[in-house]
VEXDREN-2710 file (C-alpha; in Angstrom, 1 decimal):
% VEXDREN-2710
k/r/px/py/pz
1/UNK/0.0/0.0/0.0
2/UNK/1.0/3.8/-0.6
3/UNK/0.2/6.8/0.7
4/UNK/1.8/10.8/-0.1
5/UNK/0.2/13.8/-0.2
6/UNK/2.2/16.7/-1.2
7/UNK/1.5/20.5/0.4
8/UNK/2.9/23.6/-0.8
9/UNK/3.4/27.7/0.5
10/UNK/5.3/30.9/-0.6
11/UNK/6.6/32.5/2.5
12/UNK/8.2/36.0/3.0
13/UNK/11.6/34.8/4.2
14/UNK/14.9/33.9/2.2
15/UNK/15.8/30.2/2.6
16/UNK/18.5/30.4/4.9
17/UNK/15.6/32.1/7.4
18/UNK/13.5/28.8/6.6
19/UNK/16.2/26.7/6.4
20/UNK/17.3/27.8/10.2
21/UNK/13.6/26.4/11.7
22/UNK/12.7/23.5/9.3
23/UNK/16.4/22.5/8.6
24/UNK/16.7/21.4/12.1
25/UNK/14.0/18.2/12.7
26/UNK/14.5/19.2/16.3
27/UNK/12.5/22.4/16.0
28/UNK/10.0/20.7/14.5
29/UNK/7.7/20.5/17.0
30/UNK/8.2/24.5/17.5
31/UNK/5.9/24.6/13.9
32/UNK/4.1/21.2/13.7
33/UNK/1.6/20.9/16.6
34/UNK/1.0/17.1/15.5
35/UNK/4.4/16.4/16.5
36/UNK/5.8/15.9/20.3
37/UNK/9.4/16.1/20.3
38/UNK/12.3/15.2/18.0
39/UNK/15.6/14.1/19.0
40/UNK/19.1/14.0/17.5
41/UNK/21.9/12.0/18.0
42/UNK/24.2/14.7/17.4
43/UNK/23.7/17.1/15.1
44/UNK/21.8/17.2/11.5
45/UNK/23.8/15.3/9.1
46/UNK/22.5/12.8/6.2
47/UNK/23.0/9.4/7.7
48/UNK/22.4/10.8/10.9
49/UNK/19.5/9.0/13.6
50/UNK/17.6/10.1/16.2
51/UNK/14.2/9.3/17.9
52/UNK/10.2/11.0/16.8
53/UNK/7.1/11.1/18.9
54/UNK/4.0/11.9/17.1
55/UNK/1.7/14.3/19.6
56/UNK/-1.5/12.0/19.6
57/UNK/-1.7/10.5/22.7
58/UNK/-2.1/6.7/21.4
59/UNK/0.1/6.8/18.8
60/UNK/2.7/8.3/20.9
61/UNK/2.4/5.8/23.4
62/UNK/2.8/3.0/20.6
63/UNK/5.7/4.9/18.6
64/UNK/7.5/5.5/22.3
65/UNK/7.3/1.0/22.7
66/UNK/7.5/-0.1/19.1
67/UNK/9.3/2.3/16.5
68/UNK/13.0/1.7/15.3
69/UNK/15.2/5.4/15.1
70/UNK/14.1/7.8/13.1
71/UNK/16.5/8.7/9.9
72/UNK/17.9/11.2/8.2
73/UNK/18.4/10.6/4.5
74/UNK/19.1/13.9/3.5
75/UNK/20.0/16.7/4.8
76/UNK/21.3/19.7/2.6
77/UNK/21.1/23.0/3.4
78/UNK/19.6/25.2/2.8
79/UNK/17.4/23.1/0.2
80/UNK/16.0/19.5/0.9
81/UNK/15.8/17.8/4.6
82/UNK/14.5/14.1/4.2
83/UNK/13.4/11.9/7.2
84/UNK/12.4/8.7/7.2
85/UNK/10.4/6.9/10.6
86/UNK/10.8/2.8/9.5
87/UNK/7.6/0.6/10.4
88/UNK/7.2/-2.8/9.9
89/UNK/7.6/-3.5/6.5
90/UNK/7.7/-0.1/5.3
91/UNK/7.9/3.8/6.2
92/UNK/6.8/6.9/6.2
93/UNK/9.1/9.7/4.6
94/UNK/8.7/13.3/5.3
95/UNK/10.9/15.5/2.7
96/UNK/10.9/19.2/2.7
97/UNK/12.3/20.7/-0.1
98/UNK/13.1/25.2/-0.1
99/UNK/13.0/26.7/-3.5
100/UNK/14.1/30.9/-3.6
101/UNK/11.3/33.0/-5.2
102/UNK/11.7/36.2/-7.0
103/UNK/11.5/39.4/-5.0
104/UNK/13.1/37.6/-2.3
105/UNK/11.2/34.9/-0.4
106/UNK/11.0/31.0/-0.4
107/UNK/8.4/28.2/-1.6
108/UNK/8.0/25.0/0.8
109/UNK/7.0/21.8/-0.4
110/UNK/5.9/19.5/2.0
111/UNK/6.0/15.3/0.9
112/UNK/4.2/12.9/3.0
113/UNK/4.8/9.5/1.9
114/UNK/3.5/6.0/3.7
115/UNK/4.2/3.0/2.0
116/UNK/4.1/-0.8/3.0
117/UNK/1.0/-3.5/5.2
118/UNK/0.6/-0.8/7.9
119/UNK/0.0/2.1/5.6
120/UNK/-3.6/2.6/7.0
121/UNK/-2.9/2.4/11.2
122/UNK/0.3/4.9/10.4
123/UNK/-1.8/7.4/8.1
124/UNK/-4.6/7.4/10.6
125/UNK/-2.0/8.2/13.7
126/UNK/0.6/10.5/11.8
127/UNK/0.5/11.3/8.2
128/UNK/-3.2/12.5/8.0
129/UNK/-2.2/15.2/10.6
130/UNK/0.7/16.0/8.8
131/UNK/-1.0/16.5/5.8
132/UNK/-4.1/18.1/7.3
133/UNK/-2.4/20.6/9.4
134/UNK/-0.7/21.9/6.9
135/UNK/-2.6/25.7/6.8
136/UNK/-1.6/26.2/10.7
137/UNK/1.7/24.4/10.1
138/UNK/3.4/27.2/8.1
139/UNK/1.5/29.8/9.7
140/UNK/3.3/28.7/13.4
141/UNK/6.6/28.6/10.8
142/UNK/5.5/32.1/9.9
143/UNK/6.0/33.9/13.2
144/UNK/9.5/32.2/13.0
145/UNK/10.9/33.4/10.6
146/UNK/8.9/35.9/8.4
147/UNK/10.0/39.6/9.0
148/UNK/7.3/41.6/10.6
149/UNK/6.3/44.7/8.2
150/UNK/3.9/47.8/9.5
151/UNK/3.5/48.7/5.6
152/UNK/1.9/45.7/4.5
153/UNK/-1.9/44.8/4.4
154/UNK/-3.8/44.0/7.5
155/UNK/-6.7/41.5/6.9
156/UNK/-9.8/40.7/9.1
157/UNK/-11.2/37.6/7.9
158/UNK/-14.9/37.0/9.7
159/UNK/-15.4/33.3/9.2
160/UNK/-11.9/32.4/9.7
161/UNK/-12.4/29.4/12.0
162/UNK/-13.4/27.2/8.6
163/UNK/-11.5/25.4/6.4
164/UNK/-11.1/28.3/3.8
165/UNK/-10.5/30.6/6.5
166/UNK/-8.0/29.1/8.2
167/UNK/-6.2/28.7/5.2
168/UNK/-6.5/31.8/3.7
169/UNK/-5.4/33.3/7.2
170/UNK/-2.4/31.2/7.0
171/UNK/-1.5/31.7/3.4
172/UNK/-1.7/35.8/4.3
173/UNK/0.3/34.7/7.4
174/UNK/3.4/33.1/5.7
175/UNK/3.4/36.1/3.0
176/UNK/3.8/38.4/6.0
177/UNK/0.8/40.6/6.4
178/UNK/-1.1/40.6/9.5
179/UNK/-4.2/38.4/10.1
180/UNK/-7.1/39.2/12.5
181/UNK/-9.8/36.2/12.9
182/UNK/-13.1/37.4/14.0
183/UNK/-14.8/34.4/15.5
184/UNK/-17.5/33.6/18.5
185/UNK/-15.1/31.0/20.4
186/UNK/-11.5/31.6/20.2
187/UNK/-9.3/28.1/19.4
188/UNK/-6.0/28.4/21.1
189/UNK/-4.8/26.1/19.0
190/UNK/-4.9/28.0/16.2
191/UNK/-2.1/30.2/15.1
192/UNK/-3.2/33.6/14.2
193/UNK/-4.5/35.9/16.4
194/UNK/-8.3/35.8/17.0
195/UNK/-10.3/38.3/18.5
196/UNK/-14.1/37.4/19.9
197/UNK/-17.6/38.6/18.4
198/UNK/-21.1/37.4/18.5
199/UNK/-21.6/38.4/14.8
200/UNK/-24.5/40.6/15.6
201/UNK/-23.2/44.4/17.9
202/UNK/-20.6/46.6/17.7
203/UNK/-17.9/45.6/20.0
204/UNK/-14.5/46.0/20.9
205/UNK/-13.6/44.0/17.9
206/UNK/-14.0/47.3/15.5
207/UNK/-10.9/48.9/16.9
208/UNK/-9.4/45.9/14.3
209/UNK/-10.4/48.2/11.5
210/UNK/-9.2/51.8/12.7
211/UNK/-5.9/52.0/10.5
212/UNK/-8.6/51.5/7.3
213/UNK/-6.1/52.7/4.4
214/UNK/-4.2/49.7/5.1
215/UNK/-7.1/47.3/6.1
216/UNK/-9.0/45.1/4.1
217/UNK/-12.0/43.0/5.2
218/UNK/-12.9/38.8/4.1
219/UNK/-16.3/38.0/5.2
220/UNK/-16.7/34.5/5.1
221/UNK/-19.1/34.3/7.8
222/UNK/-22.0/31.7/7.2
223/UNK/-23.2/27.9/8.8
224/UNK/-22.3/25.1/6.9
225/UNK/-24.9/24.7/4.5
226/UNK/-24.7/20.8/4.6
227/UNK/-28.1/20.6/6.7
228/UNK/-32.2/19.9/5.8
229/UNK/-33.5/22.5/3.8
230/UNK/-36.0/23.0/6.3
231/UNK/-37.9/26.8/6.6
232/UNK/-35.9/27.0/10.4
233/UNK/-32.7/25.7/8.4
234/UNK/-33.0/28.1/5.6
235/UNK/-33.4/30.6/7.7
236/UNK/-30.6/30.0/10.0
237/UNK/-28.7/29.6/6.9
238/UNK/-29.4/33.0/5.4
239/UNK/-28.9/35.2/9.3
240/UNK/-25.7/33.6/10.0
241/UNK/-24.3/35.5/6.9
242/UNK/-26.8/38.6/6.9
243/UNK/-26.2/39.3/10.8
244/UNK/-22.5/39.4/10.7
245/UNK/-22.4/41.1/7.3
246/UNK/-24.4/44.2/8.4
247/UNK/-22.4/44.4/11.6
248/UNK/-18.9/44.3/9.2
249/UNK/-21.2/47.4/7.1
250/UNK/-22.0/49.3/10.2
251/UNK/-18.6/49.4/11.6
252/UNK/-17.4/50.2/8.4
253/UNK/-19.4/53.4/8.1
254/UNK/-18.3/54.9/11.4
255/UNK/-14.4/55.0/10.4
256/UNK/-13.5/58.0/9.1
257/UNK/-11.9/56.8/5.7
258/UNK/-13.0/53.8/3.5
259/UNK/-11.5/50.3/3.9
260/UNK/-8.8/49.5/1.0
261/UNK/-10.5/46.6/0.5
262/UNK/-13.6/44.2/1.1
263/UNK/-13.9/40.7/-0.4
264/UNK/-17.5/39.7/0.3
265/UNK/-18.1/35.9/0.3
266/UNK/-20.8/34.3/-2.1
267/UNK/-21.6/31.2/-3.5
268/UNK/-22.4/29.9/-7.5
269/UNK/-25.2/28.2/-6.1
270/UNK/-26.6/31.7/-6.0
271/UNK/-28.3/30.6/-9.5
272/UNK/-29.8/27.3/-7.9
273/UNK/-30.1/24.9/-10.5
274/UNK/-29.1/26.7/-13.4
275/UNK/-29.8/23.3/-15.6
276/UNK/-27.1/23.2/-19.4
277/UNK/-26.9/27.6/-19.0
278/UNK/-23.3/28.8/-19.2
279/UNK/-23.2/31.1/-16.0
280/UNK/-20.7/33.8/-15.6
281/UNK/-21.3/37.2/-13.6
282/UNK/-23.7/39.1/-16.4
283/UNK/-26.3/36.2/-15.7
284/UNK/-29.0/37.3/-14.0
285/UNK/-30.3/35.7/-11.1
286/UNK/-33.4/33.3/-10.8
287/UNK/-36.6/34.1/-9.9
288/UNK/-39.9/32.3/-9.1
289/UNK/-39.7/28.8/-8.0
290/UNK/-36.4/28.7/-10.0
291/UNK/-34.8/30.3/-7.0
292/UNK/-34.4/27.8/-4.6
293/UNK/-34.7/29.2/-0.9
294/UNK/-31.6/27.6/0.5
295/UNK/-29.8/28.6/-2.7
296/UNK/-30.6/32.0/-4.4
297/UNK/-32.7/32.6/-1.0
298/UNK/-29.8/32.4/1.1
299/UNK/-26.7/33.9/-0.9
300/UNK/-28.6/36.8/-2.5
301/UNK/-29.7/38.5/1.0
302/UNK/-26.2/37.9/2.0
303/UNK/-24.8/39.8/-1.1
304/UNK/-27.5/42.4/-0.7
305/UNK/-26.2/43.1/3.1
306/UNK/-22.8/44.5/1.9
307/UNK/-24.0/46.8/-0.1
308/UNK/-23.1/50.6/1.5
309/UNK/-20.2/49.1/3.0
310/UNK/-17.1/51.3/3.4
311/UNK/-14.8/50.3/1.2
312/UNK/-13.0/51.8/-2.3
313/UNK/-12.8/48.3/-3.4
314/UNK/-15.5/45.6/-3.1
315/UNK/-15.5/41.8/-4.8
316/UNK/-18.4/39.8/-4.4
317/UNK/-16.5/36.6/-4.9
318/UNK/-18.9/33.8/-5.9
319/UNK/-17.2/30.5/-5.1
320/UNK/-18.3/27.0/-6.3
321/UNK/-17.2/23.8/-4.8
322/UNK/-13.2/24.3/-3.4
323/UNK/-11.5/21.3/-3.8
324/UNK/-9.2/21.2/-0.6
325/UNK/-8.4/18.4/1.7
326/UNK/-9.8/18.5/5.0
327/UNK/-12.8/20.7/3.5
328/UNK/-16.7/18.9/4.3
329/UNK/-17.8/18.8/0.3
330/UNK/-14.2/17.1/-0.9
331/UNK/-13.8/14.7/2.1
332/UNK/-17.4/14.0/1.5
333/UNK/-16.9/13.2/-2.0
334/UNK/-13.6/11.0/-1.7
335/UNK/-14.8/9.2/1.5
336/UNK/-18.3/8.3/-0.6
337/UNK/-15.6/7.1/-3.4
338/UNK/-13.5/5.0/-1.7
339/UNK/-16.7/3.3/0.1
340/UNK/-18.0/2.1/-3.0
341/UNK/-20.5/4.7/-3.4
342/UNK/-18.8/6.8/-6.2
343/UNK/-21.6/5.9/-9.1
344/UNK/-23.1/8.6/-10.5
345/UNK/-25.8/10.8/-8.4
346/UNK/-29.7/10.3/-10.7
347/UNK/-28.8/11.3/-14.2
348/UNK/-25.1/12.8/-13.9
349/UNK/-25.7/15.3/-16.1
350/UNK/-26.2/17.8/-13.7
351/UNK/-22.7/20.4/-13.9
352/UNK/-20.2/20.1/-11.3
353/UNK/-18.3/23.8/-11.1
354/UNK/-15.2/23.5/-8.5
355/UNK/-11.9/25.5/-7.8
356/UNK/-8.5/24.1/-6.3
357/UNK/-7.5/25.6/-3.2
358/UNK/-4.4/27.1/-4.4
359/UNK/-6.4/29.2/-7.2
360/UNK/-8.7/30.5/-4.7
361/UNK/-6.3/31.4/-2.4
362/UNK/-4.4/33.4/-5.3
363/UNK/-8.4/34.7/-6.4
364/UNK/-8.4/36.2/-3.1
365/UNK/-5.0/37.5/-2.5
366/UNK/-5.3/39.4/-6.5
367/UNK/-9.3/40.8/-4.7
368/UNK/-6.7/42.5/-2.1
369/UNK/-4.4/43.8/-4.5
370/UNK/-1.7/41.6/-2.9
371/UNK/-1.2/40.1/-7.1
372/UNK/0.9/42.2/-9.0
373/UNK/0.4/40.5/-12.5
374/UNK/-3.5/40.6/-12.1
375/UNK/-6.2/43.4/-11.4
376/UNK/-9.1/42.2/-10.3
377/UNK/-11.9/44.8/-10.8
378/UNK/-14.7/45.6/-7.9
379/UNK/-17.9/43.9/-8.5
380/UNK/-18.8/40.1/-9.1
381/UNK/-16.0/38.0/-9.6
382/UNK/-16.9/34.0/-10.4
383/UNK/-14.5/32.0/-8.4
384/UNK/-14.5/28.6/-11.0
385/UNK/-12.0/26.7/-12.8
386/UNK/-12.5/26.9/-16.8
387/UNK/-13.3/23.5/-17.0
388/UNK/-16.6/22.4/-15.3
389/UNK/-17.5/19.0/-15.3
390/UNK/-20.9/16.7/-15.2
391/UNK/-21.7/14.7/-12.0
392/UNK/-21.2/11.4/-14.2
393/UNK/-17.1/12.4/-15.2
394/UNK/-16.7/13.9/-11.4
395/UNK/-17.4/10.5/-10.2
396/UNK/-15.5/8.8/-12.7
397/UNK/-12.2/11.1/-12.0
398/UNK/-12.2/9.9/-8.1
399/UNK/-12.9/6.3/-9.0
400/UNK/-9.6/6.4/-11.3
401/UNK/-8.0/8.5/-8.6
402/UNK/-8.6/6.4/-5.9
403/UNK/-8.1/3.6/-7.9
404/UNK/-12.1/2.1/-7.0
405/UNK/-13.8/-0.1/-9.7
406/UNK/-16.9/1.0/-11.9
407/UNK/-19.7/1.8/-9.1
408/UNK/-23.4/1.6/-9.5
409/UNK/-25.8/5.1/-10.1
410/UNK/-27.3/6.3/-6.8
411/UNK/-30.8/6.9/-8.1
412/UNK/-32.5/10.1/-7.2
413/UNK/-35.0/8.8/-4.9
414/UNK/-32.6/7.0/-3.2
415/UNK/-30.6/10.5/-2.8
416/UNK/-33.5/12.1/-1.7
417/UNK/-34.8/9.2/1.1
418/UNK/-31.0/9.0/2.4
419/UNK/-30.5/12.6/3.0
420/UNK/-33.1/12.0/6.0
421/UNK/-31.3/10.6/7.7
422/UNK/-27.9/12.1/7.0
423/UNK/-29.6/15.7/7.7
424/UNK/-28.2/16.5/4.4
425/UNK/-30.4/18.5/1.5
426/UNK/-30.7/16.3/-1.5
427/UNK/-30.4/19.4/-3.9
428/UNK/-26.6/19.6/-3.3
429/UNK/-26.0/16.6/-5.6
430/UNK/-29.5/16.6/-7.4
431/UNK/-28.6/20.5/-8.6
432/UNK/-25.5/22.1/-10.3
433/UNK/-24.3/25.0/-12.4
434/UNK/-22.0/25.4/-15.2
435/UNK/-19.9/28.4/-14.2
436/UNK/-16.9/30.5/-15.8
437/UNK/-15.7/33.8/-15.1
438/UNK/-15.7/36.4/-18.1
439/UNK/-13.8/39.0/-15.5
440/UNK/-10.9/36.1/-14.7
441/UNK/-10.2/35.9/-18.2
442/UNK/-10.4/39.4/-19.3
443/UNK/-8.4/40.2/-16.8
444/UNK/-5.3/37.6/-17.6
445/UNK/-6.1/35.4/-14.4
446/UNK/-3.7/32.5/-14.6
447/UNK/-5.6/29.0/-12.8
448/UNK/-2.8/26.8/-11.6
449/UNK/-5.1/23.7/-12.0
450/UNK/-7.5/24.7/-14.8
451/UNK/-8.8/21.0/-15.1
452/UNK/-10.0/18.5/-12.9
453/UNK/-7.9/15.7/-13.6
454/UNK/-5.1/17.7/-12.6
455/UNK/-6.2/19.6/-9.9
456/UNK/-7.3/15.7/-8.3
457/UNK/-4.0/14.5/-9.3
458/UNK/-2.3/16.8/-7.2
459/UNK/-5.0/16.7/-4.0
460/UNK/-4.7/13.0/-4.2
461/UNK/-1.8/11.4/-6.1
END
């Protein structure tokens, strides 16, 4: 059996700064909350040994009685540190490998790799956290090494406790520009600094936006919409954005000067079931029974409540389906694959639009004005990949991927009878839209993972 996810981030530090924390496996621990301790005998050298402790409780205990010395295959500074932690009949190899960027800084790749019978027990105790953690990893790494700056952007990102959030507050992080995380229960886990609100008054929490010529807002604030489309559901749905929006607006309007920026969070599903329509921003919005309430009736209130914010420079970004790992929709997705359950949903003809994680991140960072290479203009901005897909090939892709045999349709009454007792709504995989952006393309945006096939290739290997 194999295993090997690969993670990558751009940080604002040469490599020697890097290389100083991540070039030394027994610092790791300083940057890696999933791991305990690390020790050396002697100092880092290729050939050299030593001892790891993962930081989950059981699998420490079982590394600490049964695990053989940890190695280290390579290390050459300041560019490529390999370890290797043997189990029986096989191993997992962590490399990290520093490449400079222009205008100073330096990308890390991190290379998870499990191989051999015990693949399952050792991804499940250590490599899944590894890979997992990978947003808050570099962010601890961040406050290491990257040089503090007063002249860069500062970002308040409401709904920064989520997936996307947390690793868009990270990604700002390791770029050097200082992240605020407005959330209702503060995680002091988490890496970045977070600062309490209930999403509804004005607080303490606006002093985060009194410098606003350097400030720039990301509302992501919203429940999970993976729940029954039930009139108290929808409607919990739609106030958990509205609320916190109009507090973000009213704050806003007492500063003195406009905000440099605000990057309001939407959704593609906006158009509900958009049916074989090509969507991009100039198409209008449903109506009618068209405009599903948990869909349309949900994301255009939430759009609506940012209007008259404060701001010289508003996106409405309109993201589809993010393909990250770790994120509800894409574990979903895989986990129904490798069950046996990756057939096609009713018809599967009904569009799949998705973006990888590392073009949204770079969507949201060019909404800032943090891209120099791409201006993306205020207004509605369609955060897709080119290449949209039917349900039918979606499924097909993670079957290859995951290497699962041809799998039976679900049928839609089947969907719609099992999301009753999943608390799911049946229209997330009964409904889908076929969007593009016409503003990405006028405006020379550059998708690192323009198709599926590749973008899935490099989330799953």
């Amino acid at each position: 059996m194999r295993w090997q996810r690969t993670s990558t981030q751009q940080l604002t530090a040469d490599p020697e700064a890097v290389w100083s924390v991540v070039g030394d496996p027994r610092r790791w621990p300083e940057w890696c909350a999933t791991t305990h301790s690390v020790k050396l005998d002697g100092e880092p050298r290729s050939g050299g040994s030593g001892s790891f402790l993962p930081a989950a409780g059981w699998a420490r205990e079982l590394h600490r009685r049964t695990a053989p010395p940890l190695r280290l295959v390579t290390v050459a500074a300041p560019r490529t540190l390999v370890l290797e932690q043997p189990n029986p009949g096989g191993v997992m190899r962590v490399e990290w490998s520093l490449t400079p960027v222009d205008r100073g800084g330096t990308l890390l790749s991190q290379r998870v790799r499990v191989t051999g019978p015990l693949t399952a027990p050792v991804v499940l105790g250590v490599a899944r956290a590894l890979a997992d953690g990978w947003p808050e990893q570099v962010a601890r790494l961040a406050t290491l090494v990257v040089p503090t700056s007063t002249g860069l952007l500062k970002v308040v990102v409401a709904g920064g406790s989520g997936t996307l959030g947390r690793a868009l507050a990270s990604d700002l992080m390791a770029r050097g520009h200082e992240v605020v995380v407005l959330t209702r229960r503060a995680d002091a886990a988490l890496p970045y600094r977070q600062v309490q609100w209930d999403g509804v008054r004005q607080g303490p929490w606006t002093s985060e936006l009194a410098d606003p010529e350097r400030t720039a807002v990301v509302n992501l604030a919203g429940r999970l919409v993976d729940t029954r489309p039930t009139p108290a559901n929808v409607a919990d749905l739609r106030e958990s954005r509205v609320r916190p929006t109009q507090a973000l607006v009213e704050a806003s309007r007492a500063l003195e000067r406009p905000l440099a920026r605000w990057v309001q969070g939407s959704t593609t599903a906006i158009w509900s079931d958009a049916g074989e329509a090509r969507v991009t921003e100039a198409t209008p919005l449903p109506t009618g029974p068209a405009a599903l309430p948990q869909m349309t009736g949900v994301a255009a209130p939430w759009e609506a409540a940012a209007h008259g914010a404060a701001t010289d420079h508003l996106v409405v970004l309109r993201t589809s389906i993010v393909m990250q790992s770790g994120s509800p929709a894409f574990d979903r997705l895989a986990g129904l694959t490798r069950a046996g359950l990756g057939g096609r949903v009713a018809s599967g003809r009904q569009w799949f639009s998705w973006i990888h994680i590392e073009d949204w991140l770079t969507l949201v960072r060019a909404a800032l004005g943090l891209d120099r290479q791409v201006t993306v203009p205020a207004g509605v901005v369609v955060g897709a990949a080119p290449e949209p897909v039917r349900n039918a090939e979606l499924m097909a892709s993670l079957r290859r991927h995951l290497r699962r045999p041809t799998s039976p349709p679900t049928p839609e009454l089947l969907v719609r009878l099992g999301s009753i007792p999943l608390r799911t709504d049946p229209a997330l995989g009964l409904t889908g839209r076929h969007c593009t952006s016409d503003v990405l393309r006028d405006a020379g945006f550059t998708f690192a993972h323009p198709t599926l096939d590749g973008a899935l290739d490099d989330l799953l290997h």
